[in-house]
C-alpha positions in Angstrom: -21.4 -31.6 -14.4 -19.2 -29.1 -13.0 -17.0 -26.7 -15.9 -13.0 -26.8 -14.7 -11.8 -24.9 -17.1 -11.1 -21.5 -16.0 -13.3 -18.6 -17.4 -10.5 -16.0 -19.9 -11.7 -13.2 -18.3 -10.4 -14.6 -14.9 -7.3 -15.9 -15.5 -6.8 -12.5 -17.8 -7.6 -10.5 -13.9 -5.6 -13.1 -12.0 -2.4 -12.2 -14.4 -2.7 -8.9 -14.3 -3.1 -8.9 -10.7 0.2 -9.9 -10.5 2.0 -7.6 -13.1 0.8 -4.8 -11.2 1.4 -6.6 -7.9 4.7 -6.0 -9.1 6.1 -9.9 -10.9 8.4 -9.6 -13.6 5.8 -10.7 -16.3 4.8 -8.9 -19.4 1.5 -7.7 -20.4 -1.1 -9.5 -21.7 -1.2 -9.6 -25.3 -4.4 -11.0 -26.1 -7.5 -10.3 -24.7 -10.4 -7.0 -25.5 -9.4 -3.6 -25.7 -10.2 -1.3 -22.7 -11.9 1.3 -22.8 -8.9 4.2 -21.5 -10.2 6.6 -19.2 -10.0 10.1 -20.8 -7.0 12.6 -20.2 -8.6 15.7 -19.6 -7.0 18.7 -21.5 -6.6 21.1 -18.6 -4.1 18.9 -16.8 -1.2 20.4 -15.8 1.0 17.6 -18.2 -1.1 18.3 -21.4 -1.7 21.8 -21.4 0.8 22.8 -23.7 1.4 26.0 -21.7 4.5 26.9 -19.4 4.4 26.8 -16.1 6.5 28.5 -13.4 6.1 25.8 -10.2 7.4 26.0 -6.7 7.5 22.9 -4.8 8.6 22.6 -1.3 10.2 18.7 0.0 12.3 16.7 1.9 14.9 14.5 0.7 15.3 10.9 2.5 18.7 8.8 1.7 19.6 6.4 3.9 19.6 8.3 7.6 19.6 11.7 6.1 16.6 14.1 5.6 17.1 17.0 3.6 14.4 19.8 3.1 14.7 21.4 -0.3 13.2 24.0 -2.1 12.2 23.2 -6.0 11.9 26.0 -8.6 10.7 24.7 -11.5 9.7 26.7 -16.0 7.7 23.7 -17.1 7.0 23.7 -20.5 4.2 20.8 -21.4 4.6 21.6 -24.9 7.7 20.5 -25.7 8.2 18.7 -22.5 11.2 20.6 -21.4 11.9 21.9 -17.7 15.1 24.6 -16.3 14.8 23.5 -12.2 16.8 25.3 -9.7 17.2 22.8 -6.5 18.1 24.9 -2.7 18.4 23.8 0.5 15.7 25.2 2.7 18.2 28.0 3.4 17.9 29.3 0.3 21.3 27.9 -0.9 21.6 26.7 -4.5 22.6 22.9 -4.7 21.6 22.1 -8.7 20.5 24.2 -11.8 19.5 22.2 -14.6 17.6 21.9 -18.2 16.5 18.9 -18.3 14.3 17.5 -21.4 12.4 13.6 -22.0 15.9 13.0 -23.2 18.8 14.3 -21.9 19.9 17.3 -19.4 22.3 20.0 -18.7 23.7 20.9 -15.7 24.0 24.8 -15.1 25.0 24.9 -11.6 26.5 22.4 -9.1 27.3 23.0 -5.8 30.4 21.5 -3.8 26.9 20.1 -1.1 25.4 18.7 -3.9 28.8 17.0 -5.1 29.0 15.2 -1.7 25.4 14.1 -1.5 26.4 10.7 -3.2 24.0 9.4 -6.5 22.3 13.3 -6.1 23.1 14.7 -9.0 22.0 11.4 -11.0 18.8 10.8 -8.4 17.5 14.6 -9.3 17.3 13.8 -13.0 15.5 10.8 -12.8 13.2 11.8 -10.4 12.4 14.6 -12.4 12.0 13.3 -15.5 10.2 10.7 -14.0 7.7 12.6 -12.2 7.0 15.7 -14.4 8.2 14.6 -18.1 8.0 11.1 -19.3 6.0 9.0 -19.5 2.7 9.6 -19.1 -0.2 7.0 -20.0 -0.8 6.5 -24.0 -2.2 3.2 -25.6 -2.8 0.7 -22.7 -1.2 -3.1 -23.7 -3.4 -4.2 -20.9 -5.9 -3.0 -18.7 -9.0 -3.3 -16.3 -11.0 -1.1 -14.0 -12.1 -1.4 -10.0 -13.7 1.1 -8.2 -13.7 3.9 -11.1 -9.7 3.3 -11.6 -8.5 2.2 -14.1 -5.4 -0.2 -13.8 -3.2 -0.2 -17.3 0.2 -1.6 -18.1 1.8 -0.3 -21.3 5.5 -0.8 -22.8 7.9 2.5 -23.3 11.3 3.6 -23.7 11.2 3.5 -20.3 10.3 -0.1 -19.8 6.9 -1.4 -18.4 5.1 1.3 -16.8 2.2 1.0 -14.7 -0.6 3.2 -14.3 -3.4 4.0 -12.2 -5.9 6.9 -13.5 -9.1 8.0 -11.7 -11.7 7.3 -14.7 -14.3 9.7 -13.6 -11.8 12.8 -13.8 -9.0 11.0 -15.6 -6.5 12.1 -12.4 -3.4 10.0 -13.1 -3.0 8.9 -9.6 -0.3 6.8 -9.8 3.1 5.2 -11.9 5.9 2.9 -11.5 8.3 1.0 -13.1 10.6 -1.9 -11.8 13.3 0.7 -10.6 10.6 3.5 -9.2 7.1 5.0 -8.6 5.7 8.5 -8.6 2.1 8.7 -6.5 0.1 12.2 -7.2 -2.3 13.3 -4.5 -4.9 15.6 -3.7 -6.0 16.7 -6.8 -7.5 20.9 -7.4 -7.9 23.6 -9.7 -4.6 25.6 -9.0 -4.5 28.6 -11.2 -7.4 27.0 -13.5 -4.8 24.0 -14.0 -6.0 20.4 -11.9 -3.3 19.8 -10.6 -1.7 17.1 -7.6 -0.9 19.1 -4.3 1.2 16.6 -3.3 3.4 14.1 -5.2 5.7 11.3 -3.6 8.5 9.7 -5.2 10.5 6.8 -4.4 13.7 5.5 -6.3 14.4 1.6 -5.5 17.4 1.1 -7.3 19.0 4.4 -5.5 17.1 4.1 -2.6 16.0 7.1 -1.5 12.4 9.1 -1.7 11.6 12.2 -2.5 7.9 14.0 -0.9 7.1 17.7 -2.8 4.6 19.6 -1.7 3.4 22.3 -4.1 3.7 25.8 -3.6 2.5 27.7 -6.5 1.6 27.6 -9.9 1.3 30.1 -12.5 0.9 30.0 -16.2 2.9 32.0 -18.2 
């Protein structure tokens, strides 16, 4: 006689499949403990050492494309950053100190007052991409293909994670309101760190692409 009943371990995938899909549910609460994939120490966001980043990008809102120049003292230790934003004429638009909870703007431009939901944009996307949050204690997880797929609940919210088990590479985040995607991992000044990171802000609608430059450790 055929067995109807749906196996847990399926119906556990199938639901989590669609949390990460991207359906307002929460994480599973029940379930086995994953197994989380590793964070390996000499990544560039839990070094504890400073870093002094350059980043070149493009800014796209709505029709407009901006190219931009980040300079970037990121401290992993106590999760702190001072970022200086130009244009890719070397004009400053933003200076700011910017820590997991709050920020302090140094320097605004009369460009970067006309740019509108800048200002507010560059803080979270900041924050977002190089401060907070970073994976922790999974509330659900599985793995396919040596990544592993997590879903954990933060000040932030529900965050979603996708981490490359093998070298425990966080590839990937996102939220309801945004997602951060880190490619092309290397060794950059003994530091693994993404060559490439892409950013895209739904609720302000606009995306941000960096390419990185340089790092050094101080």
């Amino acid at each position: 006689m055929r067995n109807n009943s749906t196996p847990i371990y399926l119906l556990t995938f199938v639901l989590l499949s669609m949390l990460l899909g991207g359906c307002a549910v929460k994480p599973i609460p029940t379930g086995p403990p994953c197994e989380v994939a590793p964070q390996v120490e000499d990544h560039w966001y839990n070094t504890g050492h400073i870093y002094q980043m350059r980043h070149e990008g493009v800014l796209q809102f709505g029709d407009m494309t901006i190219p931009m120049t980040g300079l970037m003292k990121l401290n992993t230790k106590n999760g702190s950053a001072r970022i200086a934003i130009l244009t890719s004429m070397g004009i400053k638009l933003l200076v700011l100190d910017l820590t997991k909870e709050g920020h302090d703007f140094l320097y605004t431009s009369p460009a970067a007052d006309k740019i509108p939901g800048f200002k507010k944009g560059a803080v979270r996307a900041i924050r977002s991409v190089f401060l907070t949050p970073f994976p922790n204690k999974p509330d659900a997880c599985f793995e396919v293909d040596m990544v592993q797929h997590s879903v954990e609940e933060n000040p932030d919210g529900q965050v979603q994670f996708r981490m490359n088990r093998k070298t425990g590479d966080l590839l990937a985040k996102e939220t309801d309101d945004w997602s951060v995607g880190y490619n092309n991992y290397a060794p950059i000044d003994k530091v693994r760190q993404p060559d490439e990171i892409q950013y895209q802000d739904r609720s302000g609608r606009f995306s941000v692409t960096l390419k990185l430059i340089s790092a050094k450790q101080k």
